[in-house]
GUKOL-699171 format. One line per 5 residues: their letters; for each residue x, y, z of C-alpha. Coordinates in Angstrom, 1 decimal, padded with zeros to 4 digits, always signed. Example, Ala and Ser with C-alpha at 12.3 -4.5 7.8 and 13.67 -1.06 7.14 Angstrom:
2
AS) +012.3/-004.5/+007.8 ~ +013.7/-001.1/+007.1
This chain:
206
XXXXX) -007.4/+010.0/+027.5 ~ -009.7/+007.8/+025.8 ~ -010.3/+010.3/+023.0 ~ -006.9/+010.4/+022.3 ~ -006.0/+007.1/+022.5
XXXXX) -009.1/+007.0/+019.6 ~ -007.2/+009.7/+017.8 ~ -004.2/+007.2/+017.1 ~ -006.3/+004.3/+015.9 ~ -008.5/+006.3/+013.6
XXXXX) -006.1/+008.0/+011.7 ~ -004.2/+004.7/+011.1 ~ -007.7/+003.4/+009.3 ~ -008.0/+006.8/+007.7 ~ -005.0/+005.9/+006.2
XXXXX) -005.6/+002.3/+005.1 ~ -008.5/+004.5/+003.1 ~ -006.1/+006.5/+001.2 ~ -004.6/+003.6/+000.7 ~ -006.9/+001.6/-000.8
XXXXX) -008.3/+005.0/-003.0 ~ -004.9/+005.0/-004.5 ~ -004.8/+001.2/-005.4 ~ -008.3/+001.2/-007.2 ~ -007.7/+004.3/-009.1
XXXXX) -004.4/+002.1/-010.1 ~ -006.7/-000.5/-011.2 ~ -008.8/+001.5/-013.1 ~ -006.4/+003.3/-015.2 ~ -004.7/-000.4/-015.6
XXXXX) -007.7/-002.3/-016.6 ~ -009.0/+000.7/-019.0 ~ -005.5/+002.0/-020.3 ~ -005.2/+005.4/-022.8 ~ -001.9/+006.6/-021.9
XXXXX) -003.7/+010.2/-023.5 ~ -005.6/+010.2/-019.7 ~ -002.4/+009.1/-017.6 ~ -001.5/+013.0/-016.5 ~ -005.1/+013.5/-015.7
XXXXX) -004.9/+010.3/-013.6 ~ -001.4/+011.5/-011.6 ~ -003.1/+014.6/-010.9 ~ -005.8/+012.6/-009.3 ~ -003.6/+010.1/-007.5
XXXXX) -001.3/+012.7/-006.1 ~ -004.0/+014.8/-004.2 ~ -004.7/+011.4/-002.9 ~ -001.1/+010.9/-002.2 ~ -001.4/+014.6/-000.6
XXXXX) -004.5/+013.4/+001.7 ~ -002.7/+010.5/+003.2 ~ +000.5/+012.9/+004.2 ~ -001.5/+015.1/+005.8 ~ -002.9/+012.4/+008.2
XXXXX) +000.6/+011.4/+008.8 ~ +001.7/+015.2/+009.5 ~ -001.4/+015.5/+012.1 ~ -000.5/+012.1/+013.6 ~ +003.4/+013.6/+014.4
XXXXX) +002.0/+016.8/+015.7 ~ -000.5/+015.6/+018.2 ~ +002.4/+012.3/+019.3 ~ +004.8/+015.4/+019.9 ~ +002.5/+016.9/+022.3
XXXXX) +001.3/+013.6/+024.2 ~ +002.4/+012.6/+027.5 ~ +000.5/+009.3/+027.6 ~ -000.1/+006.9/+024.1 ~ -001.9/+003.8/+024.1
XXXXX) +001.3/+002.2/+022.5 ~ +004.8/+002.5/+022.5 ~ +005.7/+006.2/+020.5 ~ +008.1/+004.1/+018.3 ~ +005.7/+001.8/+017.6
XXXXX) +003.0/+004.7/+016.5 ~ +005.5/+006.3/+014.5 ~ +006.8/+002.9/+012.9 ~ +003.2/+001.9/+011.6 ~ +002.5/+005.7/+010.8
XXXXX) +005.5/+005.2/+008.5 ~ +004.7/+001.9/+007.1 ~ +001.2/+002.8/+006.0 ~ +002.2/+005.9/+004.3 ~ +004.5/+004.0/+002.4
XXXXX) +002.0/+002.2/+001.3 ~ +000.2/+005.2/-001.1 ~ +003.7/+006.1/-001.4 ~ +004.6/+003.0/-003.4 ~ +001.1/+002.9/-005.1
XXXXX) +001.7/+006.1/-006.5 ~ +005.3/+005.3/-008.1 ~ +003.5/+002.3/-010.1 ~ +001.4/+005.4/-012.0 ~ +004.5/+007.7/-012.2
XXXXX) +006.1/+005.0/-014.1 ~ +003.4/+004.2/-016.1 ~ +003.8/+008.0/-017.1 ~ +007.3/+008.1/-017.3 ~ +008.2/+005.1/-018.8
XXXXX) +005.6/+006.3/-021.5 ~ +003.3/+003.2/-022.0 ~ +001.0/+002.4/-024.3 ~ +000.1/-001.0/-024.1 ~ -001.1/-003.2/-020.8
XXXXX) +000.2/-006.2/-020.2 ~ -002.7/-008.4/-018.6 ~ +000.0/-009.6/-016.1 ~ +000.5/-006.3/-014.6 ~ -003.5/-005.5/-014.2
XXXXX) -002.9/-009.2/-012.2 ~ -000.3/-007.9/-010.3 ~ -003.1/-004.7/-009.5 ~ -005.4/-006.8/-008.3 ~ -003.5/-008.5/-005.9
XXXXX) -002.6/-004.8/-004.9 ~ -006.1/-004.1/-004.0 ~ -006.6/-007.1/-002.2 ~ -004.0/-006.6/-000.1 ~ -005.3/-002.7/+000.7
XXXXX) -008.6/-003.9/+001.2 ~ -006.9/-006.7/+003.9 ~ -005.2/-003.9/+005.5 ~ -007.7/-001.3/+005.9 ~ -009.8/-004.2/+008.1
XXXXX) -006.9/-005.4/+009.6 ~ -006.1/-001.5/+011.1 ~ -010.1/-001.5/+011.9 ~ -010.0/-004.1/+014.0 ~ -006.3/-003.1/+015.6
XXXXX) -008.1/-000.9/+018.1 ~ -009.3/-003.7/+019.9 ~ -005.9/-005.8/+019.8 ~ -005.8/-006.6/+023.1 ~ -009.5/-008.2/+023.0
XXXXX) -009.6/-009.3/+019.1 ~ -008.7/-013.0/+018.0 ~ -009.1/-012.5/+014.3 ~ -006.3/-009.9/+013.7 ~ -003.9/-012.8/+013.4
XXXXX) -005.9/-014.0/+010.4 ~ -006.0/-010.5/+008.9 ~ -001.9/-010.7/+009.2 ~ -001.6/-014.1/+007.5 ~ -004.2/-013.1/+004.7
XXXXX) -001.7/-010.5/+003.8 ~ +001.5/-012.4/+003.8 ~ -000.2/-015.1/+001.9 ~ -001.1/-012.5/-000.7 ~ +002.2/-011.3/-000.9
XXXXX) +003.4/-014.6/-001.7 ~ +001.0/-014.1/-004.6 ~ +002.1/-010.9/-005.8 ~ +005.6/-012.7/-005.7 ~ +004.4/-015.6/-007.7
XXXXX) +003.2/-012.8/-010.5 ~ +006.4/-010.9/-010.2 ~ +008.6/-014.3/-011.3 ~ +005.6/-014.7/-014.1 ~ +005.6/-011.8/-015.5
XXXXX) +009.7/-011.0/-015.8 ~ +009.6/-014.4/-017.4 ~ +007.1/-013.7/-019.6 ~ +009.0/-010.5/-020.6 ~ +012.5/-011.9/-021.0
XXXXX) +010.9/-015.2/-022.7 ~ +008.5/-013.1/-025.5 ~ +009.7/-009.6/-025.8 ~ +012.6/-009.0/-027.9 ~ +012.8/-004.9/-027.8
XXXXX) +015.8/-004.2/-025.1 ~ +013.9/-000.8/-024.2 ~ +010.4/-001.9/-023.6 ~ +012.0/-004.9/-021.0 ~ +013.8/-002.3/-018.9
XXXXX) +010.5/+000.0/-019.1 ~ +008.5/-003.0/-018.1 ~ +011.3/-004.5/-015.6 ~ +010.9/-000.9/-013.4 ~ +006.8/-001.4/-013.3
XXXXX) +006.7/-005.0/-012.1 ~ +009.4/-004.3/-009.5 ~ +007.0/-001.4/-008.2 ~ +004.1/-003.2/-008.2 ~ +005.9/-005.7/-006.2
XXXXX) +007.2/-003.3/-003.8 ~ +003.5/-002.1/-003.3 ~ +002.3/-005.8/-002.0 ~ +005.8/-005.4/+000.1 ~ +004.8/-002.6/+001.6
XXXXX) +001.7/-003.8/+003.2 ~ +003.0/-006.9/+004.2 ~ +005.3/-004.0/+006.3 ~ +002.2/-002.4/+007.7 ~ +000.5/-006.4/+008.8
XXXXX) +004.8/-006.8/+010.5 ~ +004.2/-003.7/+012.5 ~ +001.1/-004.5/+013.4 ~ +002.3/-008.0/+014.6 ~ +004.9/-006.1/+016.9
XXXXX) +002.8/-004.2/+018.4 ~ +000.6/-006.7/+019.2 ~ +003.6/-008.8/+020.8 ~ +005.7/-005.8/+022.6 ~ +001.9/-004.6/+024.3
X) +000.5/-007.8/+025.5
C-alpha cells in the first residue's frame, strides 16, 4: 500500500519536472530569439509536452485499478489535471510565437517568462514536499510564494498591454502581441491552479 500511495506523489513531482523543462526551454528561445529556430524549438517542446501526458495517462490507469488512495480519487484526478495544464499552457506561449510569426522580443514578455519559471520552479518543491502534507509546515509558504508571483505576472500583464496600446501603432502586431501576453498570463494562472488544489487537499484530508 505504501508503494502505491508513493506512486501518486511521485508522478505529481515528475510532472512539476516537465513542467518546469517546458518553461526554461520558453525562456531560452525568448531571451535568444531567431524566429528561423522556432519549429525546431516546438518540436522540442512538444515531446516534452508528450512526456508530461504520458505521466498523466499512467496516473488514470493505475487510479482506475486502485481500491485504496492516499487521497480523495477527485482530488488525485483534479491536481493530475491542473498540473498538466500547466505544460499545456507553456506550450501555447511557443505555438503562438510560431504562429503569430514573430520576429522581434519584447523585453516585457522575456519578464513575463521569468516569472513563469519561478512559478514552475515553486511548484515542483511545493509537489515535493506534498507527500508529507500531513507532517509538513512549510507547504503553506510554498502556496503563498506562488499566488504572490502570480500577482506579479499580473502586474506585467497590465505593463505590458499598456505598453503595447501606448507605443505601437501597427493594428496587426497589437492583436499578435495581445494573444502572447494573455498566454503567458494564463501560464502563471495555471500554477496558481496546481498551489489551489493542493491547498484543498490539504484542508478536505486533515
Amino acid at each position: 500500500m505504501k508503494r502505491q500511495d508513493s506512486f501518486y506523489f511521485d508522478n505529481f513531482i515528475e510532472c512539476t519536472h516537465y513542467s518546469l523543462r517546458a518553461a526554461q526551454l520558453l525562456m531560452a528561445v525568448m531571451n535568444d530569439y531567431d524566429s528561423s529556430l522556432i519549429e525546431a524549438r516546438l518540436d522540442e517542446m512538444h515531446q516534452i509536452e508528450h512526456g508530461a501526458d504520458t505521466k498523466k495517462h499512467e496516473m488514470l490507469a493505475v487510479l482506475m485499478k486502485a481500491f485504496m488512495t492516499p487521497i480523495e480519487r477527485e482530488d488525485i484526478m483534479l491536481l493530475s489535471t491542473c498540473l498538466d495544464e500547466v505544460t499545456d499552457k507553456i506550450e501555447d506561449v511557443l505555438i503562438r510565437l510560431y504562429c503569430n510569426d514573430i520576429h522581434t522580443m519584447r523585453p516585457v514578455a522575456i519578464e513575463l517568462a521569468s516569472v513563469v519559471v519561478e512559478c514552475c520552479k515553486e511548484m515542483e518543491t511545493l509537489l515535493e514536499e506534498f507527500r508529507n502534507f500531513k507532517k509538513n509546515r512549510s507547504i503553506h509558504e510554498h502556496i503563498v510564494r506562488i499566488n504572490t508571483l502570480e500577482e506579479d505576472a499580473d502586474k506585467l500583464f497590465i505593463k505590458a498591454m499598456r505598453e503595447l496600446h501606448s507605443q505601437s501603432s501597427d493594428p496587426v502586431e497589437i492583436v499578435k502581441w495581445r494573444e502572447i501576453f494573455i498566454y503567458l498570463e494564463k501560464c502563471t494562472d495555471a500554477t496558481e491552479h496546481v498551489a489551489d488544489a493542493v491547498e484543498r487537499v490539504i484542508m478536505t484530508n486533515t
